[in-house]
Backbone as CSV, one residue per row, in Angstrom:
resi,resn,N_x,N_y,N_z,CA_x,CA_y,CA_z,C_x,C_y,C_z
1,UNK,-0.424,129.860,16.197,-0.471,130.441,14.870,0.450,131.663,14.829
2,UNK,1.416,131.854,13.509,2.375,132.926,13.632,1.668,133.741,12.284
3,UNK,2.063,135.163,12.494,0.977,135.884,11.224,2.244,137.114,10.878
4,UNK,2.370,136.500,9.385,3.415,137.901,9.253,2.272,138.993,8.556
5,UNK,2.160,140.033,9.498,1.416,140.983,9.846,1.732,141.952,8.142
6,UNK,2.632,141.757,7.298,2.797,142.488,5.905,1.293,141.802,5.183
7,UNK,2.135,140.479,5.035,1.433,139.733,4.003,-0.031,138.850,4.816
8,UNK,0.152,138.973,5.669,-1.187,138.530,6.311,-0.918,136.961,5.898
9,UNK,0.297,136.435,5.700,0.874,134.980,5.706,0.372,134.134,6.903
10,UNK,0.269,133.231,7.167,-0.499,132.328,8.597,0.408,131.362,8.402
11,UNK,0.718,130.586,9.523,2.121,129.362,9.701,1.278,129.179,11.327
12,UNK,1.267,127.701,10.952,0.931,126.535,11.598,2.210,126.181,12.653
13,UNK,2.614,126.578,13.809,3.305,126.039,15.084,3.373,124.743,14.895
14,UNK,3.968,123.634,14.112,4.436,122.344,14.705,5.258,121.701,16.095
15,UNK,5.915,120.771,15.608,6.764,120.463,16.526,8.414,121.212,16.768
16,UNK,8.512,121.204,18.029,9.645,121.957,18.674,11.212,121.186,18.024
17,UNK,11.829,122.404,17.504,12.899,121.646,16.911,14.265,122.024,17.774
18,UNK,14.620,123.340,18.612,15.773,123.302,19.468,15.749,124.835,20.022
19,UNK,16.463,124.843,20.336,16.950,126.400,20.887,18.010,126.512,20.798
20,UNK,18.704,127.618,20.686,19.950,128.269,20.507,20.163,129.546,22.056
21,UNK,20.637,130.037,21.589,21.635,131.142,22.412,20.655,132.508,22.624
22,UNK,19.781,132.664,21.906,18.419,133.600,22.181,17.427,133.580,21.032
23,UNK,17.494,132.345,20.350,16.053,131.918,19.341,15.684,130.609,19.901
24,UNK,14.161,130.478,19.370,13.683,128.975,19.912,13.631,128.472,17.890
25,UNK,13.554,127.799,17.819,13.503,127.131,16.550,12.234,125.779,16.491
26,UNK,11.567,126.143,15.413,10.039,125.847,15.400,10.097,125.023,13.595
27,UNK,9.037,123.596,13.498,8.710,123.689,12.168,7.632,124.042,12.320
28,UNK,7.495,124.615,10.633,6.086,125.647,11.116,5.568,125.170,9.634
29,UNK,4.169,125.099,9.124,3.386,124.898,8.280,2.897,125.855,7.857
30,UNK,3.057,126.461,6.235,2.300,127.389,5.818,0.690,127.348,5.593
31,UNK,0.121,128.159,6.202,-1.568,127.691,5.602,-1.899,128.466,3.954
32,UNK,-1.667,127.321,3.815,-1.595,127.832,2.083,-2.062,126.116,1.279
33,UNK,-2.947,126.710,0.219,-2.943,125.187,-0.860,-1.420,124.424,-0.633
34,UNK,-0.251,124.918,-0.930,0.257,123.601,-0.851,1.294,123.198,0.337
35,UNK,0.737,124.154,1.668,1.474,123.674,3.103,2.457,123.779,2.963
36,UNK,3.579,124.831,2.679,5.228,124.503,2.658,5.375,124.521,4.262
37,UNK,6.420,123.612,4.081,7.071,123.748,5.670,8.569,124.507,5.713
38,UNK,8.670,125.185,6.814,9.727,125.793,6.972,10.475,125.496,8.365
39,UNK,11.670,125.619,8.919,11.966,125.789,10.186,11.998,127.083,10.277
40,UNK,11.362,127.406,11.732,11.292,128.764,11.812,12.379,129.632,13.357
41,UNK,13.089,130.445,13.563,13.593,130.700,14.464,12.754,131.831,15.141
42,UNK,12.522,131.748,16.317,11.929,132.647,16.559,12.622,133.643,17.977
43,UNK,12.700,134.787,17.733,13.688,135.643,18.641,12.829,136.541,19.251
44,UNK,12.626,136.562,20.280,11.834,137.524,21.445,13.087,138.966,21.457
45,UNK,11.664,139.626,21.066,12.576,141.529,20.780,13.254,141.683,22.185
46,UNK,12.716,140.600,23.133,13.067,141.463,24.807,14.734,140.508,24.555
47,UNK,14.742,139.730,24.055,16.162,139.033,23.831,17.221,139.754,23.245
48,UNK,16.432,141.280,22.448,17.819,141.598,21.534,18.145,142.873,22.390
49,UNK,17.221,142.917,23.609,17.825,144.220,23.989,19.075,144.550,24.563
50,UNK,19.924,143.130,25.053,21.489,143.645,25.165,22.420,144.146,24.414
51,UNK,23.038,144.471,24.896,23.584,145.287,23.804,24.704,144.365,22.476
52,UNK,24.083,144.915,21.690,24.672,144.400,20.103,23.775,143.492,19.485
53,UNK,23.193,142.709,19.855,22.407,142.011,19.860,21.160,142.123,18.694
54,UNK,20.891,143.161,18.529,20.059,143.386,17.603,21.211,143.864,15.737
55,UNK,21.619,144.666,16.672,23.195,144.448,15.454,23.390,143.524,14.510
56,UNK,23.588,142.500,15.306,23.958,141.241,15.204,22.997,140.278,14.496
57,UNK,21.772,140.345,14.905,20.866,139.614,14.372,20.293,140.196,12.950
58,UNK,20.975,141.687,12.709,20.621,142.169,11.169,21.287,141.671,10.096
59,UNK,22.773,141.833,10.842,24.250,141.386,10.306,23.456,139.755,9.588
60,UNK,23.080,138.710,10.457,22.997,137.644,10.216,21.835,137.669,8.994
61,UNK,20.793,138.517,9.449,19.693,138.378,7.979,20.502,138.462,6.823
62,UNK,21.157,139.740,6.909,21.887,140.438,5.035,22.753,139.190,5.023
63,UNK,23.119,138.789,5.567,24.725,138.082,5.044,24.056,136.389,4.907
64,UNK,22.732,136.161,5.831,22.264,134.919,5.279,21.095,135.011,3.954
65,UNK,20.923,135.874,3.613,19.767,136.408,2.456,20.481,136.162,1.141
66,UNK,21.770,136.397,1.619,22.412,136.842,-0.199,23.598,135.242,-0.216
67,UNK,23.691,134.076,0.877,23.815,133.140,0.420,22.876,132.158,-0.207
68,UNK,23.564,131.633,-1.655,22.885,130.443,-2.114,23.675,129.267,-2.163
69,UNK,23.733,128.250,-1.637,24.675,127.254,-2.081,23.986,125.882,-1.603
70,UNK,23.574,124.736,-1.710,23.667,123.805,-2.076,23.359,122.957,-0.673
71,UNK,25.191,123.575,0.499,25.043,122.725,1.445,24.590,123.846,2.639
72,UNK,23.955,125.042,2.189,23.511,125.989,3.131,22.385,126.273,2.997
73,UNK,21.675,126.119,4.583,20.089,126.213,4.962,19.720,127.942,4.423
74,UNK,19.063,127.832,3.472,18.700,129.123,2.546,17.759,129.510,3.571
75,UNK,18.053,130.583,3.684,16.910,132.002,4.363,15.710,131.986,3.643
76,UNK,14.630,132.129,3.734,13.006,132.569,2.870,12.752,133.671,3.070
77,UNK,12.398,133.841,4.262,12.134,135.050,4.494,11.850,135.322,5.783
78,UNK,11.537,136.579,5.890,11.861,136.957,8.003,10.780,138.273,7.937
79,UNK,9.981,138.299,9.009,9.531,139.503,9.301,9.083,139.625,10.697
80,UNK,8.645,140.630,11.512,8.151,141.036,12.713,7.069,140.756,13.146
81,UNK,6.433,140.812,14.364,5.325,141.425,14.882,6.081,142.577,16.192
82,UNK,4.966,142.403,16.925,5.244,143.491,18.111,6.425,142.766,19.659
83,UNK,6.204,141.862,19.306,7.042,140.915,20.224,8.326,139.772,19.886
84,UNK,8.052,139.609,18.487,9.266,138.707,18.139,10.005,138.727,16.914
85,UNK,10.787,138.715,16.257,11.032,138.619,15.032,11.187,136.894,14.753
86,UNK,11.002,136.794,13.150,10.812,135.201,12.656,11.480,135.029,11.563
87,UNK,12.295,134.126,11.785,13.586,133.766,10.488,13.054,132.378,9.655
88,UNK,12.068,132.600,8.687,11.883,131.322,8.148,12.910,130.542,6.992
89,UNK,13.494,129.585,7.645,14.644,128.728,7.015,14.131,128.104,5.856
90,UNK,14.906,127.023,5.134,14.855,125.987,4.457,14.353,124.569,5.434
91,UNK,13.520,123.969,5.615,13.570,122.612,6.207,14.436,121.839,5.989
92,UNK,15.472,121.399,6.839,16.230,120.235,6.089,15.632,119.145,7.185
93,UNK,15.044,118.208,6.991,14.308,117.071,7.892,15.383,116.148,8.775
94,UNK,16.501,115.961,8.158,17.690,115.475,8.604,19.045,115.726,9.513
């Protein structure tokens, strides 16, 4: 269970969708009446401590937040706990 600690939001851990270069990538189920699913990236804070790294991963929020287009996996939304930060995507199933 992932809990964005603002909104007291709850997301359901599904199945494992890949890893990257220092995120694991998760679909995750909202516990909510109508279950949205999201892919979720998930980045361990101990991952951003090299250097730039955290830089980098801000750079990517602002600049993926303020795209909208069509053939690009839209950002939702992202927030913390004490150990990881969480990038909830668009699902694309395909």
């Amino acid at each position: 269970m992932i809990v964005d600690p603002l909104t007291n939001a709850k997301y359901i851990k599904a199945e494992f969708l890949g890893k990257g270069g220092f995120a694991s990538c998760f679909k995750v189920i909202k516990v909510s009446a109508d279950k949205e699913i999201y892919a979720c990236k998930v980045i361990s804070k101990e991952s951003l401590k090299p250097f730039n790294r955290k830089e980098k991963l801000e750079l990517e929020i602002t600049l993926q937040k303020e795209l909208n287009h069509k053939n690009i996996v839209k950002l939702e939304h992202f927030f913390e706990d004490n150990n990881n930060v969480y990038i909830l995507l668009e699902f694309c199933p395909h």
